[in-house]
Wavefront OBJ file of the C-alpha trace (Angstrom):
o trace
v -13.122 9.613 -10.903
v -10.341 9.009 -8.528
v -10.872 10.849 -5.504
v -7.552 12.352 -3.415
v -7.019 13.313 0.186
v -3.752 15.619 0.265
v -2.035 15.890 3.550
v 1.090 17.970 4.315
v 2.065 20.895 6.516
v 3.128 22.804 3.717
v 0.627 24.788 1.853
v 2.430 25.470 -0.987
v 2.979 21.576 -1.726
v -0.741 20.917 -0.767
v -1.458 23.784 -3.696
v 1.126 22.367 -6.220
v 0.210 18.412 -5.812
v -3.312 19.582 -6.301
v -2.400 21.388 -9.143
v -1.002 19.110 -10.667
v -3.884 16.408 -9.740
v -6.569 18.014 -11.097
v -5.232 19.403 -14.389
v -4.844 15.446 -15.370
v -7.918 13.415 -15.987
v -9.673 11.183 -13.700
v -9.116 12.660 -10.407
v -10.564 14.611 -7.845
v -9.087 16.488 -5.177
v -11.511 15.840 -2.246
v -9.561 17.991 0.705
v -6.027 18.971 1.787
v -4.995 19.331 5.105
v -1.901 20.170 7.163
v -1.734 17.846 10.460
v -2.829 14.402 10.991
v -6.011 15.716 13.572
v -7.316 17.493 10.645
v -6.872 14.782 8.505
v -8.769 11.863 10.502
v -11.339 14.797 11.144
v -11.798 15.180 7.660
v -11.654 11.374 6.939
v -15.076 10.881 9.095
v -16.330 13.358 6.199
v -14.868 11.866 2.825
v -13.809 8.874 1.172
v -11.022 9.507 -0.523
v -9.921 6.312 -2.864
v -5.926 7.613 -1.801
v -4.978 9.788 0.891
v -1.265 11.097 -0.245
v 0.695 11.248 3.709
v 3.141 13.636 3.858
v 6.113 11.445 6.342
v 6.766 14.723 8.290
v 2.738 15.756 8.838
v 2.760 17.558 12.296
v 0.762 15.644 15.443
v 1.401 12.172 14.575
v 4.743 10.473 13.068
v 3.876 9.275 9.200
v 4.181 5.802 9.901
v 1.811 5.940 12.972
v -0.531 8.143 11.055
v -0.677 4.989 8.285
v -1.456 2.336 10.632
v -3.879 4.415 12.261
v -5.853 4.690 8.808
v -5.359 1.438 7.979
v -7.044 0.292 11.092
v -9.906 2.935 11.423
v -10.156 3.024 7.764
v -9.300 0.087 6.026
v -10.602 0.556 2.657
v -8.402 4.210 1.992
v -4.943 3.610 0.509
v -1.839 5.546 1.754
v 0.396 7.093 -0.864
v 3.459 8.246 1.306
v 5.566 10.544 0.449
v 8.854 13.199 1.717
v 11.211 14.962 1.148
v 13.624 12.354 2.478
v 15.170 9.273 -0.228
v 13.588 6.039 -0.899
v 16.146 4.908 1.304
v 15.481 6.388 4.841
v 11.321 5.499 4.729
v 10.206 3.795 1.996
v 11.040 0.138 3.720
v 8.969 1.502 6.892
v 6.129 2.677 5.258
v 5.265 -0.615 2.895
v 5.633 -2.802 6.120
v 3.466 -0.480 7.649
v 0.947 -0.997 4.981
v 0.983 1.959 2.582
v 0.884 1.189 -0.981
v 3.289 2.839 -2.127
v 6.206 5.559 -1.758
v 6.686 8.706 -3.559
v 9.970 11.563 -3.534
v 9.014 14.737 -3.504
v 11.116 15.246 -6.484
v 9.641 13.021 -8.758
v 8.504 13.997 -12.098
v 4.823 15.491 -12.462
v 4.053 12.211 -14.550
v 6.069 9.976 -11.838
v 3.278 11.411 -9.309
v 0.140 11.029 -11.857
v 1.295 7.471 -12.120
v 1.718 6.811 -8.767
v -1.441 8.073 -7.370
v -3.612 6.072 -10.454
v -1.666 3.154 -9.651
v -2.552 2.908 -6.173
v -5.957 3.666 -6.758
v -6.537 0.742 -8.819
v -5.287 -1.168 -6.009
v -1.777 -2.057 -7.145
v 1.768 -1.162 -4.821
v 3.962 1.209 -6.526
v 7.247 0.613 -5.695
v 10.714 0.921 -7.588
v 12.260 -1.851 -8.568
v 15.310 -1.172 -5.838
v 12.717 -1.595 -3.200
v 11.024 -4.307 -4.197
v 14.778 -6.250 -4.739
v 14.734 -4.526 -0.546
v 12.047 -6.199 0.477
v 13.130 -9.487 -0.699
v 15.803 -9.796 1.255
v 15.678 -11.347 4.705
v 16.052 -8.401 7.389
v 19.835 -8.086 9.151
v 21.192 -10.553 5.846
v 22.385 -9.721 2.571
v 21.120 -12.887 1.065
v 18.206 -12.483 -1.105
v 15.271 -14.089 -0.481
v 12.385 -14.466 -2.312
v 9.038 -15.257 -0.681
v 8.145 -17.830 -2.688
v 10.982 -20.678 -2.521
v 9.024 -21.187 0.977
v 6.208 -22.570 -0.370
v 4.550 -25.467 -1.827
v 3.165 -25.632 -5.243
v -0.384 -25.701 -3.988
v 0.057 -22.972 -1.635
v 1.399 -20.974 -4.220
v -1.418 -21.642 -6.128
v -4.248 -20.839 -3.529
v -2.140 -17.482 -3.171
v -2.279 -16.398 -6.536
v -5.717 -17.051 -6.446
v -6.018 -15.080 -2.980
v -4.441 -12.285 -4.772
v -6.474 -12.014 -8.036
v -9.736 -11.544 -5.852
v -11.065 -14.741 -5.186
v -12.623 -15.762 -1.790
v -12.337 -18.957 0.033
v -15.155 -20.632 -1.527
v -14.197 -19.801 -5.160
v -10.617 -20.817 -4.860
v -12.169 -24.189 -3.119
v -13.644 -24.487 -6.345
v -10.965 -23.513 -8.525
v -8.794 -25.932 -7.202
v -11.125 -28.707 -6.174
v -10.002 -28.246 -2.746
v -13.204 -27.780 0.598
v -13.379 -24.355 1.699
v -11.918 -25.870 5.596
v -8.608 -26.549 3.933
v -8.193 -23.193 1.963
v -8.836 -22.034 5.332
v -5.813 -23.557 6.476
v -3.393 -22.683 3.596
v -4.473 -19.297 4.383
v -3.091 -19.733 8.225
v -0.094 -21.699 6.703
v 0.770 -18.688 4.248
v 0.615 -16.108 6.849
v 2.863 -17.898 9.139
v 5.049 -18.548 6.263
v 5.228 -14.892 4.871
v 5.200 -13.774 9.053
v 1.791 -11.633 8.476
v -1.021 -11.276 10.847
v -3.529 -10.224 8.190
v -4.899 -10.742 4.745
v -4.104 -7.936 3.778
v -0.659 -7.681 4.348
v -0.780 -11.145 2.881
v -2.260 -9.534 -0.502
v 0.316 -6.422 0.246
v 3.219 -8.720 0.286
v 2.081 -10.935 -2.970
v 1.706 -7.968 -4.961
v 4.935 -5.686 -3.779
v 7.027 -8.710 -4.745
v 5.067 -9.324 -7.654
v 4.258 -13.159 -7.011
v 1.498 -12.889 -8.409
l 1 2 3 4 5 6 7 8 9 10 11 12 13 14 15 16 17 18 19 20 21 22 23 24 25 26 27 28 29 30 31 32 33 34 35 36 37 38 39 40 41 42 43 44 45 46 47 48 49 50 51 52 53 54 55 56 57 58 59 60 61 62 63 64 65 66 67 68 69 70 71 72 73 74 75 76 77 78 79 80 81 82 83 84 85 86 87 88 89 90 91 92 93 94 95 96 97 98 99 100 101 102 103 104 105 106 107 108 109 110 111 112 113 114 115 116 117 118 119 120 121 122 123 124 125 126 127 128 129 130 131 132 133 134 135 136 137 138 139 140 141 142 143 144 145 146 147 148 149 150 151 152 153 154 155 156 157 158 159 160 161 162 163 164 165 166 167 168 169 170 171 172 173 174 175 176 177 178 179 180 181 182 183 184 185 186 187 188 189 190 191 192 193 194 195 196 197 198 199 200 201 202 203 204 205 206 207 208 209
């Protein structure tokens, strides 16, 4: 059962998204709320598997509210989603760690999809935004991630991305767990991440995986 964490200042979206949520099968709706103190309050309570983040939530800008969750609770994922186009937040919120981006006028399916999706741990993203994020920010020249890097860097971040931990991709690629260690460094600096998992967030919103 996937459990959901609605939050948005509007109660009649909070009552139509959970509508909608729990007439499908598989999912739970765990809470809504309307403002971003009410939702960390009620995030010390539950574990939601996806909390959907409404961009305009009183108290707290969206994109702060994200980062905030994905530091104090690292293991929820952020569905965002407004009222605005892909094309004012969506960018924002991905970089910012959410794992995906919804419209508010998506199709009921589009949003059954989305939220499943996420909760299995995958980015849902269009295919507009992921050609967005491939490009190098202030060009127009695409870029994909991947021409950067080696062969065997590639490799150790596939691996990285399918699960594995340092000592199994060591294994894997008859490599010491010291030197996986440092493609990990080299692949961060390479993608310009501070984190694993905006390492793993990057691999799989561009697909190189």
């Amino acid at each position: 059962m996937i459990k959901i964490l609605i939050a948005d200042n509007h109660p009649i979206v909070r009552m139509g998204v959970r509508s909608v949520l729990e007439t499908a099968n598989g999912f739970q709706v765990v809470g809504d709320v309307s403002t971003t103190g009410e939702l960390f309050e009620k995030l010390e309570e539950v574990t939601p598997d996806v909390v959907m983040l409404e961009m305009d939530i009183p108290e707290i800008n969206g994109i702060a509210a994200l980062r905030k969750i994905k530091k104090s609770f690292p293991d929820v994922k952020v569905l965002m989603y407004s009222g605005q186009s892909e094309d004012v937040y969506a960018l924002s919120s991905i970089r910012a760690g959410a794992f995906g981006y919804l419209a508010k006028t998506s199709e009921v399916d589009y949003i059954i999809s989305a939220v499943r999706k996420v909760a299995e741990g995958n980015m849902f993203i269009t295919n507009e935004l992921a050609q967005r994020l491939a490009f190098d920010e202030g060009t127009q020249k695409p870029r994909r991630f991947f021409r950067k890097l080696s062969t065997r860097e590639v490799e150790v971040l596939k691996l990285l991305a399918s699960g594995k931990r340092n000592k199994d991709v060591a294994l894997g690629l008859n490599l010491n767990e010291k030197t996986v260690s440092t493609y990990k460094a080299r692949l961060m600096k390479k993608l310009n991440v501070d984190n694993m998992v905006d390492l793993l967030q990057q691999a799989k919103a561009l697909e190189l995986y």
